[in-house]
C-alpha positions in Angstrom: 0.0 0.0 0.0 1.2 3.6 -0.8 0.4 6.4 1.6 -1.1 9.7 -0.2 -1.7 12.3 1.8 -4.2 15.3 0.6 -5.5 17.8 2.2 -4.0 16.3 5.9 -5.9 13.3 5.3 -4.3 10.1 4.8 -5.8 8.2 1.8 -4.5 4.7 0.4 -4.2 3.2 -2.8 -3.4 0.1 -4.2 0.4 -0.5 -5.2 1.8 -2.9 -8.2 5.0 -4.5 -6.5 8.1 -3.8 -8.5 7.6 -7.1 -10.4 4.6 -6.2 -11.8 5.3 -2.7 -12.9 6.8 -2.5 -16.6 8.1 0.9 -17.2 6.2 2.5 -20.2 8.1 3.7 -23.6 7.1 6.3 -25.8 9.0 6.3 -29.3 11.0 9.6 -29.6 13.3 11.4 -32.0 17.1 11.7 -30.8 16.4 15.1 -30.4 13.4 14.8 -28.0 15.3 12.3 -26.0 18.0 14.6 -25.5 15.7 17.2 -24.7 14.3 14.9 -21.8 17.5 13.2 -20.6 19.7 16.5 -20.3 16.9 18.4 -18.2 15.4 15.4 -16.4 19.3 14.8 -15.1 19.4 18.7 -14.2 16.6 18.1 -11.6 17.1 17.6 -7.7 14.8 14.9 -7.7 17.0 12.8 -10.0 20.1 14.2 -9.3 21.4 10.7 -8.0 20.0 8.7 -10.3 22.6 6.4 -12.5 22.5 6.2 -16.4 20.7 2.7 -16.6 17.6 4.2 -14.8 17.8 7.4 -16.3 17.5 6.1 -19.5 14.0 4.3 -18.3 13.1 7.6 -17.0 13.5 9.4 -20.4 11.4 6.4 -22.1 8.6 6.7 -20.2 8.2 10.8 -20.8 5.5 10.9 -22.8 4.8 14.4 -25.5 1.7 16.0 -24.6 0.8 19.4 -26.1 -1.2 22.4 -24.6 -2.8 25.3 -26.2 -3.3 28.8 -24.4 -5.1 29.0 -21.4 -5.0 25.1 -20.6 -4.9 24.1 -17.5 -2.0 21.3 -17.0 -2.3 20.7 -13.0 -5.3 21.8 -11.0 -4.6 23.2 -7.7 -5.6 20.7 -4.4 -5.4 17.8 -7.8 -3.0 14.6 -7.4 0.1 15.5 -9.6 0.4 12.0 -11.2 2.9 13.2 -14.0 6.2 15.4 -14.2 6.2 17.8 -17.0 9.4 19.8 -18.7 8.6 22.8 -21.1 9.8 22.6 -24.3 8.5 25.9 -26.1 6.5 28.9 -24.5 5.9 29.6 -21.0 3.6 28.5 -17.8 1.8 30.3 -15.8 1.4 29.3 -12.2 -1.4 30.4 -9.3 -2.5 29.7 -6.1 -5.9 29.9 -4.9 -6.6 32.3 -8.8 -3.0 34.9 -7.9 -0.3 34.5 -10.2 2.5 33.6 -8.2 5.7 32.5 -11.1 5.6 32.7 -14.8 8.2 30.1 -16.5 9.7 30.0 -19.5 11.0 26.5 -21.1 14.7 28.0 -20.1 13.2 27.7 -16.6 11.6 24.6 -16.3 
């Protein structure tokens, strides 16, 4: 079981052990996997993390495209994926007040 917690309240969810999970792969150019790779190893989170598992990592990004005005994460909303910015800018808010605009650079 996997502990979530939202909102202070603890809420549980199923969990696939680790030899039932099968990390997803999305096909990608070279360019797009070097676009992944080089920012996904630029991140805290993954700052430790060796080449083999790095390279899963970059597989299983996924391309997703948003328009103007689309909202990618909704505040108080389980964050179930980790996006980079490749082109344009994100506007973030808390409770409706801007609080950071990002630019790809950024991100």
């Amino acid at each position: 079981m996997r502990r979530i917690n939202r909102n202070n309240d603890a809420l549980f969810s199923e969990r696939t052990t680790s030899s039932d999970f099968e990390v997803p792969k999305y096909p990608k150019t070279k360019d797009e996997k070097d676009f992944v790779r080089n920012n996904v190893a630029l991140n805290f989170l993954f700052s430790h993390t060796n080449e083999q598992d790095l390279s899963k990592i970059t597989d299983a990004f996924e391309k997703s495209e948003f328009n103007k005005d689309d909202v990618i994460i909704e505040e108080n909303e389980n964050g179930d994926y980790f996006y980079l910015v490749e082109f344009g800018f994100v506007q973030s808010t808390i409770k409706g007040i801007q609080v950071r605009i990002a630019t790809a650079t950024e991100c």
